[in-house]
C-alpha positions in Angstrom: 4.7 -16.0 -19.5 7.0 -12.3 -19.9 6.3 -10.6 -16.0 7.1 -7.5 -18.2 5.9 -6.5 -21.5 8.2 -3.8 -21.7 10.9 -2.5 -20.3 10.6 1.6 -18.8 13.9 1.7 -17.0 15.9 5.4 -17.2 18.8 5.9 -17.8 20.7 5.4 -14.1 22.6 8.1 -12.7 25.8 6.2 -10.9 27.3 7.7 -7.9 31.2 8.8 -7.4 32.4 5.8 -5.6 35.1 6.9 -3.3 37.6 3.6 -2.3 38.9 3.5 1.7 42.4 3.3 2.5 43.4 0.2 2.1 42.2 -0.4 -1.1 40.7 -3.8 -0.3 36.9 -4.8 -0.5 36.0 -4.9 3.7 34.8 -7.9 5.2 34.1 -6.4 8.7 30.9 -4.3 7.8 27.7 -6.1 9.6 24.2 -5.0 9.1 21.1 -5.7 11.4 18.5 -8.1 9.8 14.8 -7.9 11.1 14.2 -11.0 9.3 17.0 -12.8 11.6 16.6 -9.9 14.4 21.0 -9.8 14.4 23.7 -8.0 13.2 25.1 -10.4 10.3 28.4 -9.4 8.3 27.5 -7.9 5.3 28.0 -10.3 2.4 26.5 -9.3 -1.4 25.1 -11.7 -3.6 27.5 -10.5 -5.7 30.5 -8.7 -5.2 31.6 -5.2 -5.2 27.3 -4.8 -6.2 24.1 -3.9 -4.1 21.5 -4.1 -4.7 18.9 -1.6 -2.7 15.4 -1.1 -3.0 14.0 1.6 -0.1 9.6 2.3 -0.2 9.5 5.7 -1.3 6.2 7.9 -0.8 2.5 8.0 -2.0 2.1 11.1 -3.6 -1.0 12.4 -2.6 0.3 15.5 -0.2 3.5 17.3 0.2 6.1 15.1 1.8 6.9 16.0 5.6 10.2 15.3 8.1 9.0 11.5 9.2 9.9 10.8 4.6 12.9 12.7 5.2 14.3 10.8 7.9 13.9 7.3 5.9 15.0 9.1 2.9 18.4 10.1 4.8 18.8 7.1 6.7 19.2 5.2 3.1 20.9 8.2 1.6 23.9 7.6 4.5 23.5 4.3 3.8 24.2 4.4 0.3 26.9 6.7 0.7 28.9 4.7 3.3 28.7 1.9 1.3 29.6 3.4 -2.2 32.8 5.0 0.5 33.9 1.4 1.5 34.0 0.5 -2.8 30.7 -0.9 -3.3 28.2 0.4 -6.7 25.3 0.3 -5.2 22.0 0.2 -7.8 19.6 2.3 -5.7 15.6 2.2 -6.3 13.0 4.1 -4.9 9.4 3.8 -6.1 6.8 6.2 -6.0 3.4 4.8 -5.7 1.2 6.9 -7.6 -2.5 5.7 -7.8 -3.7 4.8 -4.4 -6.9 5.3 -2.9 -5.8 8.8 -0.9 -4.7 10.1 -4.1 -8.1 9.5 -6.0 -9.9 11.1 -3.2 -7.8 13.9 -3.2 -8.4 14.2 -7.1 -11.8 14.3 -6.7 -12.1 16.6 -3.7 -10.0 19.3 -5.4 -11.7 18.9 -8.9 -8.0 18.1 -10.5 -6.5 15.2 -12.8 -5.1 12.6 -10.4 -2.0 12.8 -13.0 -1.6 16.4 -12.1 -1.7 15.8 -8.4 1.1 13.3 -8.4 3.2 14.6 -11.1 3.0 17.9 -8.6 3.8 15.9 -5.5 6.7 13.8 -7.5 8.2 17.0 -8.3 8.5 18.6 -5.4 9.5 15.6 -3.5 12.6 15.5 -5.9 13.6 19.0 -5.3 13.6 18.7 -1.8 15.5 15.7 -1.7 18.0 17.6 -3.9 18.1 20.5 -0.9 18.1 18.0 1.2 21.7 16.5 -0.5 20.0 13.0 -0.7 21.1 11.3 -3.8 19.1 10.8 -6.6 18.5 7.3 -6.9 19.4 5.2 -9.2 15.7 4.6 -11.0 12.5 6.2 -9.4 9.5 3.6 -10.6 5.9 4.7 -10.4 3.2 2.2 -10.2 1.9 3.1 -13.4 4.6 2.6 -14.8 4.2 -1.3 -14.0 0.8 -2.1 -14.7 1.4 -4.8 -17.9 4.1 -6.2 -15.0 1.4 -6.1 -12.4 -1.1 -7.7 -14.8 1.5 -10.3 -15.8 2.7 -11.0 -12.2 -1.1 -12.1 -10.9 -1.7 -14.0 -13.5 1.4 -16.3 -12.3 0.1 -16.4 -9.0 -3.4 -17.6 -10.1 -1.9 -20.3 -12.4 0.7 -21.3 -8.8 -2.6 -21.6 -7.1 -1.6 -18.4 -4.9 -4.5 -16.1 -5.9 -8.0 -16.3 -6.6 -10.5 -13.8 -8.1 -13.6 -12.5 -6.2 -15.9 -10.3 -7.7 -13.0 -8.7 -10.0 -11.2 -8.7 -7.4 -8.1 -10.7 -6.7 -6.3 -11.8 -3.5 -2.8 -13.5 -2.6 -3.9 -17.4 -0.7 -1.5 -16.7 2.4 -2.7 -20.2 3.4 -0.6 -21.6 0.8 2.6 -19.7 2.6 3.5 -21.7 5.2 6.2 -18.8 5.9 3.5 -16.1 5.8 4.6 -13.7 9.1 8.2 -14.7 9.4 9.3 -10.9 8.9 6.7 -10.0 11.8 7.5 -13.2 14.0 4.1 -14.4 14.5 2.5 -17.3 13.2 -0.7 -17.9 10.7 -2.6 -18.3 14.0 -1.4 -14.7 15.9 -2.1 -12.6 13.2 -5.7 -14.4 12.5 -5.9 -13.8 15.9 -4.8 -10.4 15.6 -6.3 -9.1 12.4 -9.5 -6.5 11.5 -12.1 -8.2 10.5 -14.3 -6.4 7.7 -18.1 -6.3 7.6 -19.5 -8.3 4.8 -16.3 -10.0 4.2 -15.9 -12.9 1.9 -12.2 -13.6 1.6 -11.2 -17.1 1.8 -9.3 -16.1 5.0 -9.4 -12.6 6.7 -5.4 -12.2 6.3 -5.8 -12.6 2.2 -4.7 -9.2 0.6 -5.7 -7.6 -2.5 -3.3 -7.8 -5.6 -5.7 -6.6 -7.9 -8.8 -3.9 -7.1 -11.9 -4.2 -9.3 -12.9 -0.5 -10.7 -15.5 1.5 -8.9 -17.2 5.0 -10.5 -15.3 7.7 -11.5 -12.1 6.3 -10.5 -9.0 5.5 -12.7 -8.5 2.0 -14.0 -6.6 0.0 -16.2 -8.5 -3.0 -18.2 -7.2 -6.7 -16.9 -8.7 -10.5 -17.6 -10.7 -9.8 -14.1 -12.3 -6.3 -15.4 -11.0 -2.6 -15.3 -9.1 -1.8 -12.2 -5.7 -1.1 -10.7 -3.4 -3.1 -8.7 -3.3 -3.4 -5.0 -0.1 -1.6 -3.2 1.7 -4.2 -2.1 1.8 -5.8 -5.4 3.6 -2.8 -7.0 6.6 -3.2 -5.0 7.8 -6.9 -5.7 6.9 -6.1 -9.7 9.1 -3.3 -9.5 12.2 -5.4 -7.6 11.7 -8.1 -9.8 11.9 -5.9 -12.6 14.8 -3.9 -12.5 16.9 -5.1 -9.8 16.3 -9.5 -10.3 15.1 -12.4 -8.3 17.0 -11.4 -5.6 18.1 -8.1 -3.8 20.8 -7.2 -0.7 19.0 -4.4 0.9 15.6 -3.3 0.9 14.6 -1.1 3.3 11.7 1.4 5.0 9.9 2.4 7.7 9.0 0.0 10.9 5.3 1.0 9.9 6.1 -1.4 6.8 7.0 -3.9 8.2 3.8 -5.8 8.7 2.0 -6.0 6.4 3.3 -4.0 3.4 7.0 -6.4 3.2 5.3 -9.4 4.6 3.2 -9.2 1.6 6.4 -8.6 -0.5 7.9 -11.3 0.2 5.1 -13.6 -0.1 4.5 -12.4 -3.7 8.0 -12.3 -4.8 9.1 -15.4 -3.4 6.2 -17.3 -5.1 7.0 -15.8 -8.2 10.6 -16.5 -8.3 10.6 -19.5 -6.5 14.0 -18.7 -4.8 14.6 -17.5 -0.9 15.1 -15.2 0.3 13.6 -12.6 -1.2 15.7 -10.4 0.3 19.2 -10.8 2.4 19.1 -7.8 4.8 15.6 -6.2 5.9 16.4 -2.7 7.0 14.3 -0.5 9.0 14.2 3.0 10.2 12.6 3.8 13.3 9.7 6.3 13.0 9.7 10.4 13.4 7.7 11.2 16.8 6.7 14.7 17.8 7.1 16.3 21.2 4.0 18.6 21.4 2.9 21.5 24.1 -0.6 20.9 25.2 -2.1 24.1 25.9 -5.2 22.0 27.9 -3.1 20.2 30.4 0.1 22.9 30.5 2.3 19.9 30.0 4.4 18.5 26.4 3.4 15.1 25.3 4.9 13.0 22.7 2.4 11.6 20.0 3.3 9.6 16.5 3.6 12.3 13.8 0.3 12.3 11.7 -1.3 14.8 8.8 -4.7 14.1 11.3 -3.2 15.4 15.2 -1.8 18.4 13.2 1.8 17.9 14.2 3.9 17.7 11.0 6.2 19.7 9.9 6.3 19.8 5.8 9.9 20.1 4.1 9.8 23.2 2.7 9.0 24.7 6.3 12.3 22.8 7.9 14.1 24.0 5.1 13.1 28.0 5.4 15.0 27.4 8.9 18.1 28.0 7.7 20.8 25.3 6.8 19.3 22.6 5.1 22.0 20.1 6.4 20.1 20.4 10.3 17.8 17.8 9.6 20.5 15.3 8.2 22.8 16.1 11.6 19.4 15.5 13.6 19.0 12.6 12.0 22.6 12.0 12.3 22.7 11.7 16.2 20.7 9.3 16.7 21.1 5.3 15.5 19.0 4.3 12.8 16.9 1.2 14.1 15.4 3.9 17.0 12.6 6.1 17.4 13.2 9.6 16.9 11.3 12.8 18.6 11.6 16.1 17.8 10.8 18.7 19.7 11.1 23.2 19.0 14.4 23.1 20.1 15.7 20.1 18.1 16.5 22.0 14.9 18.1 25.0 16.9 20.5 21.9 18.5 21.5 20.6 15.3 21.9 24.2 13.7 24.4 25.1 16.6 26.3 21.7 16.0 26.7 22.5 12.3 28.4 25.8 13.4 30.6 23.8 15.6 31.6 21.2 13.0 32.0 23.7 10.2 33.6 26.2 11.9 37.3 24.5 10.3 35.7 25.9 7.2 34.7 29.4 8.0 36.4 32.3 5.6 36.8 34.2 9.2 39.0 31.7 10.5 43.1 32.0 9.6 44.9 29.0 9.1 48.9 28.8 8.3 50.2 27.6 5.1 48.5 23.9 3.8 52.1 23.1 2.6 53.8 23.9 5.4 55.8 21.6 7.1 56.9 23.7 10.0 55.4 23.9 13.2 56.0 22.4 16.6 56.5 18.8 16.2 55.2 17.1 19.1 51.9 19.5 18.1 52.4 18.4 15.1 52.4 14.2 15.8 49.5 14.6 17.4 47.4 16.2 15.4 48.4 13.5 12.7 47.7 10.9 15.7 44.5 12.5 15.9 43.3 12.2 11.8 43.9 9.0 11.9 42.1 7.8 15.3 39.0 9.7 13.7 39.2 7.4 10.3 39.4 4.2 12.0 36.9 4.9 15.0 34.6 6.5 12.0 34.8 3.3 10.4 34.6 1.0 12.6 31.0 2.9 14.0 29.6 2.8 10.6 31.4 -1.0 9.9 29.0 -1.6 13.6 25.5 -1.5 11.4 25.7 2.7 10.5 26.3 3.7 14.2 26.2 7.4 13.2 25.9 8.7 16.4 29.2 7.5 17.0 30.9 8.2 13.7 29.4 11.9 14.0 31.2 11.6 17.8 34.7 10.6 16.1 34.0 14.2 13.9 33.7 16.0 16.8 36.8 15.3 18.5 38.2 16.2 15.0 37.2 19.5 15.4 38.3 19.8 18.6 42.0 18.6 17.7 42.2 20.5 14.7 41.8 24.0 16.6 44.0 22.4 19.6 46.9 22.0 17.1 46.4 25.5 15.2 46.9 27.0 18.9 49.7 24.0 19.8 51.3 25.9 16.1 50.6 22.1 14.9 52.3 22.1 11.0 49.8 24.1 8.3 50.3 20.4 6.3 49.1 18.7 9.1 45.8 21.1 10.0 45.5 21.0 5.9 45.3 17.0 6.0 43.1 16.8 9.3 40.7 19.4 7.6 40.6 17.5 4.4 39.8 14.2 6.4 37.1 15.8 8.4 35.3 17.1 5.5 36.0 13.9 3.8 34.3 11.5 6.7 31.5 14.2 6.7 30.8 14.0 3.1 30.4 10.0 3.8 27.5 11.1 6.0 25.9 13.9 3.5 27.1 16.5 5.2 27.9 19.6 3.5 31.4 20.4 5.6 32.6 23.8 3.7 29.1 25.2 2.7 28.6 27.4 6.1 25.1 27.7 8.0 23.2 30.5 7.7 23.4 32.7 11.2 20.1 33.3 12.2 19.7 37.4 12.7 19.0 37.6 16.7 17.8 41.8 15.9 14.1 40.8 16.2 14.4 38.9 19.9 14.2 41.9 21.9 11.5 43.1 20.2 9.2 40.0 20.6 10.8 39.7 24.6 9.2 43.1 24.9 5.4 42.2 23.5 5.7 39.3 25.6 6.0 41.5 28.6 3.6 44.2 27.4 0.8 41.4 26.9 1.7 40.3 30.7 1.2 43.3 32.4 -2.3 43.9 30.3 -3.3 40.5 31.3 -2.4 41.4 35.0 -4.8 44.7 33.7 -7.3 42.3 33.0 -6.8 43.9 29.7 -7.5 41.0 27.4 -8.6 41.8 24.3 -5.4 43.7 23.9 -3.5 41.1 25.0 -5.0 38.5 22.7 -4.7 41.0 20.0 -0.9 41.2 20.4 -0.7 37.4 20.9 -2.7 37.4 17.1 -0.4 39.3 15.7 3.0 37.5 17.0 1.2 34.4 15.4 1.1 35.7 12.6 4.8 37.0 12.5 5.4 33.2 13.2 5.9 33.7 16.7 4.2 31.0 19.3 3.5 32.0 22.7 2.8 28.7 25.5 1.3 30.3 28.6 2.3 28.1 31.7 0.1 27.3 34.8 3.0 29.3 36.8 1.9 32.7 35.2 5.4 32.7 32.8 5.2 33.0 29.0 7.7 30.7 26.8 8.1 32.3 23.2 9.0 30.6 20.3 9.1 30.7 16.6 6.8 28.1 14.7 8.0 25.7 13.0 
């Protein structure tokens, strides 16, 4: 039995590869595996190709910072690898029938193809502001229903799914490496698991491949009755398909972990019949938020969620100013780890991007980039300097994408370059250091020679002065004017946080 029916691949979009000095395929680049829980040298399953496949979003609501991180975390990843000579074959699905997005169709009265064509959209455009390559296919789960269909009727005939009710479930019992990703046994995630009223599974950690239609929702007809497929499901169909049996890299979130790619690899690996599934598990650690709490006067850090009203949408981030601030937030911090961001975060990473791309300011005079003359002990160690930043660059991102440290090496970069401009360092040497510096920042997404946007600082003593105004009428026990001024700064997206000391902290809203 065909898992696919037909074949709805685009047309891929291949990245510039750029080759490292040296010319030669590396050997030195290791990767951390949650599978194995080690760093493990980087070897393809076949060479100079990767294979990637990252989770992408369900597109029922606009797409928020916690996506972006994942979606730069793989972006730098693909990029360092396609700098070190690899092609790397890039997919990133969208799952686009899903029980949030039904509900949302039906609450706003509008064609659940409408909503996530919407969503898909602008997901895709602020990607593109966000300089995150496009990948190299984006599958939708519709997309892959005759695969889906195709896929569970293998399972059934291995013995690894049953049908209940027009429903249909993957057997885990018949896995005997079913929570090897999460590192508990059959027994500890029993032991662990939600059980549901009324259930009537063969065993409570059985998931859904296939969802029997219920009324008024969108289905697809199947030899268990109309329906749609379950999510986990989509994901292995849509490896399988367009990247084979077998993949390098997939990667995601450390929410996905259990049970979304537990379930992957179950399903794939019974289909295929070949392990592993996958040869490096990659995951990002998740976006946290670092709240002010106006009831106990005090911040508190809580997991970003649509539901505690503490996420911060794209489009927002990107009205701040430089788009590149998230990456460089992003950037400073490894991978595997949690990150939290706070009001001040973005400012940070907007005052960085100055620093870094100050090189490339039109205000700033360099000498001639031909120029050979200069001082040459200024000169030597400027040079000394470009090439200390390429190898300690490298060997950070050759250390499983330490960025932190490669953006480090970029730093010090800067730092030399304007050292030898004031040493009178040659105007060929400052040419070749700048070059490299934008270079190694392009390997991280960064936009070196496109210059941040200055925010206008006209407007602070303004809002300074309303702050103090609304403190002496509170003092005047004046508060309805007080509250009215603290309305309307609001509304000018201004935040004020009254402290237990009596001060007022202003700030814009994010």
């Amino acid at each position: 039995m065909s898992l696919h029916r037909q074949n709805t691949s685009a047309k891929h979009e291949e990245g510039t590869i750029t080759r490292p000095r040296g010319g030669d395929m590396p050997i030195s680049l290791k990767v951390y595996n949650t599978l194995t829980q080690r760093k493990e040298d980087f070897v393809t399953l076949q060479p100079g190709l990767v294979r990637m496949y990252v989770c992408g979003v369900t597109v029922y609501a606009s797409s928020h910072i916690g996506h972006a991180m994942s979606a730069l975390t793989f972006d730098i990843t693909r990029r360092y690898l396609e700098y070190r000579g690899y092609q790397v074959k890039h997919l990133v699905n969208f799952t686009d029938i899903d029980d949030k997005i039904i509900q949302r169709s039906l609450t706003e009265h509008v064609d659940w193809r409408a909503l996530t064509e919407r969503y898909i959209r602008e997901y895709l455009d602020w990607m593109d502001a966000l300089n995150v390559k496009r990948a190299t296919h984006y599958p939708r789960a519709t997309e892959e229903v005759d695969g889906i269909i195709d896929a569970i009727q293998i399972l059934i005939a291995k013995g690894y799914a049953y049908e209940l009710k027009g429903d249909v479930y993957y057997r885990v019992s018949r896995k005997p490496e079913y929570g090897e990703l999460k590192h508990q046994s059959l027994d500890e995630l029993r032991a662990g698991a939600r059980v549901e009223k009324d259930e009537e599974k063969e065993n409570v950690l059985d998931f859904a491949l296939w969802k029997a239609a219920k009324s008024e929702e969108p289905s697809w007809p199947s030899p268990w009755g109309p329906g749609r497929p379950g999510w986990h499901i989509e994901c292995s169909v849509m490896s399988l398909h367009h990247l084979g049996a077998q993949i390098d890299i997939h990667g995601g979130g450390t929410d996905l972990i259990f049970p979304h790619h537990e379930n992957e690899i179950a399903q794939s690996e019974t289909l295929t019949g070949k392990r592993p599934f996958v040869r490096y598990w990659m995951h990002n650690g998740m976006m946290q938020a670092r709240v002010w709490n106006e009831e106990t006067g005090s911040y508190q850090v809580e997991k970003m969620s649509k539901s505690l009203g503490n996420t911060l949408t794209i489009d927002k981030l990107l009205a701040l100013g430089d788009p590149d601030m998230l990456r460089m937030f992003v950037l400073g911090s490894h991978y595997r780890k949690q990150l939290t961001y706070t009001d001040e975060s973005f400012d940070i990473a907007l005052r960085q991007l100055e620093r870094l791309k100050r090189a490339f300011e039109p205000e700033e005079k360099w000498p001639d980039p031909v120029s050979e003359a200069g001082d040459p002990a200024a000169t030597a160690t400027l040079e000394e300097a470009t090439r200390t930043a390429h190898h300690t660059f490298e060997d950070a991102m050759d250390d499983d994408f330490n960025t932190s440290v490669a953006l480090a090496s970029l730093f010090e970069l800067s730092s030399e370059i304007f050292k030898g401009r004031s040493a009178n360092a040659s105007g060929k040497a400052l040419e070749e250091a700048r070059e490299t510096l934008a270079e190694l920042g392009s390997v991280l997404g960064l936009r070196m020679k496109e210059i941040p946007q200055k925010r206008s600082q006209e407007s602070e003593p303004l809002i300074t002065l309303l702050v103090d105004v609304r403190r002496e009428l509170k003092s005047a026990r004046q508060f309805a004017l007080a509250d009215r001024i603290r309305s309307q700064l609001k509304e000018l997206g201004v935040r004020l946080e009254d402290r237990k000391d009596g001060t007022t902290i202003w700030k814009f809203e994010r």
